[in-house]
C-alpha positions in Angstrom: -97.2 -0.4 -162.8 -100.5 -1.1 -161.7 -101.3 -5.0 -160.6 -104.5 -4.9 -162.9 -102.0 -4.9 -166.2 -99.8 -7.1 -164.2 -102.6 -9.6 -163.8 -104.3 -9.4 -167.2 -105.1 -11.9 -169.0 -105.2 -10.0 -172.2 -107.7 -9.1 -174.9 -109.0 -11.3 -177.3 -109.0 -8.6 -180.3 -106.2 -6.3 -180.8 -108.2 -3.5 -181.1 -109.3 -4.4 -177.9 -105.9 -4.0 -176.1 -106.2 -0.8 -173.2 -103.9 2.0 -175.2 -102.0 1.8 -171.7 -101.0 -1.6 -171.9 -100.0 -1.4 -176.0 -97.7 1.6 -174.9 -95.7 -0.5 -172.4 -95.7 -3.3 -174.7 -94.0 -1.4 -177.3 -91.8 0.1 -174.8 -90.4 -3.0 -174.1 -91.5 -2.6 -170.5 -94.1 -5.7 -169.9 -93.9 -9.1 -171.3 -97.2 -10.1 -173.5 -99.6 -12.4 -172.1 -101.6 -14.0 -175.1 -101.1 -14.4 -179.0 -103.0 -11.3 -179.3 -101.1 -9.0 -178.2 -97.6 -10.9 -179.2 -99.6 -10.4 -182.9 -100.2 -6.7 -181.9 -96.4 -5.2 -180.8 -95.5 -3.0 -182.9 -91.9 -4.1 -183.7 -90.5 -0.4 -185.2 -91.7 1.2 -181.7 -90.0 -1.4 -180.2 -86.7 -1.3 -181.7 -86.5 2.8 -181.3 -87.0 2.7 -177.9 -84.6 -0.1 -177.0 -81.8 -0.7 -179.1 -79.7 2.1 -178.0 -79.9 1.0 -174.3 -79.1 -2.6 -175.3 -76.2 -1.1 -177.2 -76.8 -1.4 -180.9 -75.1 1.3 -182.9 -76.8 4.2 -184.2 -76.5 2.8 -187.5 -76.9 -0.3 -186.9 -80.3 0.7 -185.4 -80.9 2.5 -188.5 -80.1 -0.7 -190.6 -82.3 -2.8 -189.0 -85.3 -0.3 -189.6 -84.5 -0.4 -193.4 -84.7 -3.5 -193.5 -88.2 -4.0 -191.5 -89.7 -1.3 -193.6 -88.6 -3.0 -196.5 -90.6 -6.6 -195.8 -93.0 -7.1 -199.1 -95.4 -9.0 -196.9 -94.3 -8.4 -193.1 -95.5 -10.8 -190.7 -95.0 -10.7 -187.0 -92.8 -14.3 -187.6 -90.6 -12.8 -190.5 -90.3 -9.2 -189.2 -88.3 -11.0 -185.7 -86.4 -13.4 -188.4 -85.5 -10.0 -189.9 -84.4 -8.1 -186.9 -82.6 -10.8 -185.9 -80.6 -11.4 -188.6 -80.1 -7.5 -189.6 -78.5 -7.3 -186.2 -76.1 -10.5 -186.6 -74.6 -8.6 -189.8 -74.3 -5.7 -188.5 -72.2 -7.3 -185.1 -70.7 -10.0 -186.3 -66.8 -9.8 -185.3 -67.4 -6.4 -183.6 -66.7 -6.1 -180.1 -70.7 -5.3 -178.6 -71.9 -8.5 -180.5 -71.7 -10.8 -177.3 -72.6 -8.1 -174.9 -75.8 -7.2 -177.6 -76.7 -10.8 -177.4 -76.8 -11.4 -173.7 -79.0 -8.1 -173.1 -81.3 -9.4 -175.9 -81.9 -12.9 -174.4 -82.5 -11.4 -170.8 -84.5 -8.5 -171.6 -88.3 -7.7 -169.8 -89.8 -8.1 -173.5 -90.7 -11.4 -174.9 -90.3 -9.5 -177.8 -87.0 -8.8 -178.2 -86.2 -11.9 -176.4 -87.4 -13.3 -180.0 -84.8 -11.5 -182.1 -81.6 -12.8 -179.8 -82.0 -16.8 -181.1 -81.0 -15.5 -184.9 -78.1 -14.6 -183.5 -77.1 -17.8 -182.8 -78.0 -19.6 -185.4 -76.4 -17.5 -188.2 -72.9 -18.0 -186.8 -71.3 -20.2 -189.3 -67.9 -20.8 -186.7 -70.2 -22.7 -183.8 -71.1 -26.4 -184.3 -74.6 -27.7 -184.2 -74.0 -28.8 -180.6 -72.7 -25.0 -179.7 -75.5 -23.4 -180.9 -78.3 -25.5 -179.4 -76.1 -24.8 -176.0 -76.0 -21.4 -176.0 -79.6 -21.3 -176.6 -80.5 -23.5 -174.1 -81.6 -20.8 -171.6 -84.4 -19.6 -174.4 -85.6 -23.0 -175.3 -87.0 -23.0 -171.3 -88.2 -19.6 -171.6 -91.2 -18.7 -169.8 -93.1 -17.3 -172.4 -94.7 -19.1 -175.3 -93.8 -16.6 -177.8 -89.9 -17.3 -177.6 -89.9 -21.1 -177.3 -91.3 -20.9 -180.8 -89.3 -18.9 -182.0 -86.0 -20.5 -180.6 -87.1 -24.0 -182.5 -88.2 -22.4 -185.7 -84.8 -20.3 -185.7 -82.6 -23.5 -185.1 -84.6 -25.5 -187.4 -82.4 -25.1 -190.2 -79.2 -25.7 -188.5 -80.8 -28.7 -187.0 -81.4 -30.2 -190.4 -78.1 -29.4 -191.9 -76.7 -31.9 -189.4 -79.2 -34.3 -188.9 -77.8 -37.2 -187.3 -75.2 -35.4 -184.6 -78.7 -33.2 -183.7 -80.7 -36.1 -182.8 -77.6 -37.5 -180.9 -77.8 -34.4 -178.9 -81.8 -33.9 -178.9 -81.8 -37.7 -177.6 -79.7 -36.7 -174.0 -81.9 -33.9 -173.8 -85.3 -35.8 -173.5 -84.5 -36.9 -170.2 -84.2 -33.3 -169.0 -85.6 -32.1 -166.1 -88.0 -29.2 -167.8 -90.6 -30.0 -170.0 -89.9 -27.2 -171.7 -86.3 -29.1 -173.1 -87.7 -32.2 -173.8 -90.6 -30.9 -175.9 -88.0 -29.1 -178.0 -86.4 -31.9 -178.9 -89.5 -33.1 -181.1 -90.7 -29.9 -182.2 -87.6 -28.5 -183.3 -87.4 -32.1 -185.5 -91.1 -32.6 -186.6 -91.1 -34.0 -190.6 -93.4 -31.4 -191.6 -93.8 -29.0 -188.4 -95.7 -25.2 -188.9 -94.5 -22.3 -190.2 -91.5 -24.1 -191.3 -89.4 -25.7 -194.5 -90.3 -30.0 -194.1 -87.1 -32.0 -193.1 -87.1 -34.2 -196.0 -85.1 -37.1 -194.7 -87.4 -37.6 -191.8 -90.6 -37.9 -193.8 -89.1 -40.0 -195.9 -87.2 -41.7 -193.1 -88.7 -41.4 -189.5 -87.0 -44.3 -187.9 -83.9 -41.9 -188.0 -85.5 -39.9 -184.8 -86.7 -42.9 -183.0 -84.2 -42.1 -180.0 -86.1 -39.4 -179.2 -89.7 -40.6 -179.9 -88.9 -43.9 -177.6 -87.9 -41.7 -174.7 -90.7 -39.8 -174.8 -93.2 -42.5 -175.9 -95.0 -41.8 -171.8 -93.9 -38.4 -170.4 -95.8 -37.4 -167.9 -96.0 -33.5 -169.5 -99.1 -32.9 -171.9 -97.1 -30.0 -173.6 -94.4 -32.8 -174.5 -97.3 -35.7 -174.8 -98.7 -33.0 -177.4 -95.5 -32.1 -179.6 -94.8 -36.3 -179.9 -98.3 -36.5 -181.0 -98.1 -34.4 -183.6 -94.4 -35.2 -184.5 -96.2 -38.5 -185.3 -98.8 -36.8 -187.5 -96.6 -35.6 -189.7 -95.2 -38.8 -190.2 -98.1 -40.6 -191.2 -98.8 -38.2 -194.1 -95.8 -39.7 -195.9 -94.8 -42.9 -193.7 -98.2 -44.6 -192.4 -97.0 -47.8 -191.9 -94.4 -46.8 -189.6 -96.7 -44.7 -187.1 -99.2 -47.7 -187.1 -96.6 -50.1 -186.2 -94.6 -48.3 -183.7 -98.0 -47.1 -182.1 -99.3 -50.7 -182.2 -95.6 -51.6 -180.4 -96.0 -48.9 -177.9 -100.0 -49.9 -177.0 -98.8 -53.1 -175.9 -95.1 -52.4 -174.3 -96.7 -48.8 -172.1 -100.5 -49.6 -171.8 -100.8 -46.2 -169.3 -102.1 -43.1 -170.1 -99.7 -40.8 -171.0 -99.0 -43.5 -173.9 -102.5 -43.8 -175.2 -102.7 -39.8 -175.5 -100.0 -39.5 -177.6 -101.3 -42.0 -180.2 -104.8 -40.7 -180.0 -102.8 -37.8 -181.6 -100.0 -39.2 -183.6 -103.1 -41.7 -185.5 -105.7 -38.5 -185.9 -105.0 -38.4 -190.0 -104.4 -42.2 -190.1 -108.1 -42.4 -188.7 -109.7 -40.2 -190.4 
């Protein structure tokens, strides 16, 4: 592979993308490097030419398939929720399932990288504190694409079990990688994108304030960003409590990092 593709920076329209580099993206062979061409991967391709070397079943690839082709109104977000969970009940209590799931989360593709979270989260015999765990390696991927996927996936089980998850989310905002910590507010945010709202924290935001408090100055702007906005959805339903807690934080951590994230978390309120 040339170091031209390796260093791209990748085109800004999809019908821009070099036929070269589209090929190896649906090969599974290169990760992509922008939202463009993570939009552009064509996820059929994809799944032909790598789930029998990841060691899905040859119906089970046919399954999946079926059930891509059969999306109403695909979308790049639903058709990984769909391979993902195609392939969780097609394994589920057969012997490849674990072995499937390991190749999945370590593959070259950010791609399929995507699909392996579902796995996880559709297994109704792990705990809320299992499955973040065992996902824990994807929550600090390297690439954009499957960080957001991992929340968005977990999302649900997160808010079946509110209060343990925050319990959990809480120890993890003092984790070393950015990449954790930010997790623990955007997997959580009231209203959040792409995503059902979390009723009981629009209604009730105080219940995440472990987490916001510990992350009130991090030094990370991609953490300093996701508190901001956790915020902003919180003022749409609960104002008065994202005035006074960023009143409170103003005066206990006048430093930067602080004033960046209420700049964000007041944007609607100011308005």
């Amino acid at each position: 592979m040339n170091e031209q593709i390796n260093n791209r920076k990748g085109a800004r329209k999809v019908q821009d993308i070099p036929k070269e580099v589209l090929d190896l993206l649906n090969n599974g062979n290169i990760e992509t490097v922008n939202l463009t061409e993570w939009l552009a991967v064509n996820h059929i391709e994809l799944i032909k030419a790598n789930f029998v070397d990841i060691g899905i079943p040859g119906d089970g690839i046919q399954k999946v398939l079926d059930e891509v082709r059969k999306q109403k109104k695909p979308s790049v977000m639903n058709t990984i929720k769909v391979v993902g969970e195609s392939i969780y009940r097609h394994l589920n209590g057969r012997a490849e399932f674990l072995a499937v799931f390991e190749k999945l989360k370590a593959h070259k593709s950010d791609s399929i990288r995507c699909y392996a979270p579902y796995l996880v989260s559709l297994n109704d015999e792990s705990d809320i504190e299992e499955k973040l765990n065992e996902v824990k390696d994807l929550i600090a991927d390297r690439h954009f694409g499957v960080r957001e996927v991992v929340w968005m996936a977990l999302r649900p089980e997160i808010a079946k079990d509110l209060e343990k998850s925050i319990r959990i989310l809480t120890e993890w905002t003092t984790h070393e990688h950015e990449y954790i910590r930010r997790f623990t507010t955007e997997s959580t945010r009231p209203r959040g994108v792409w995503c059902r709202h979390i009723d009981k924290l629009k209604e009730n935001p105080e219940v995440a304030l472990p987490i916001l408090e510990n992350l009130k100055s991090d030094s990370s702007k991609y953490v300093q960003d996701s508190v901001g906005n956790w915020l902003n959805d919180a003022s749409k339903s609960r104002p008065d409590f994202v005035i006074e807690l960023c009143d409170r934080w103003k005066k206990e951590s006048p430093v930067k990092e602080t004033e960046k994230i209420i700049k964000k978390a007041r944007r609607t309120i100011d308005k």
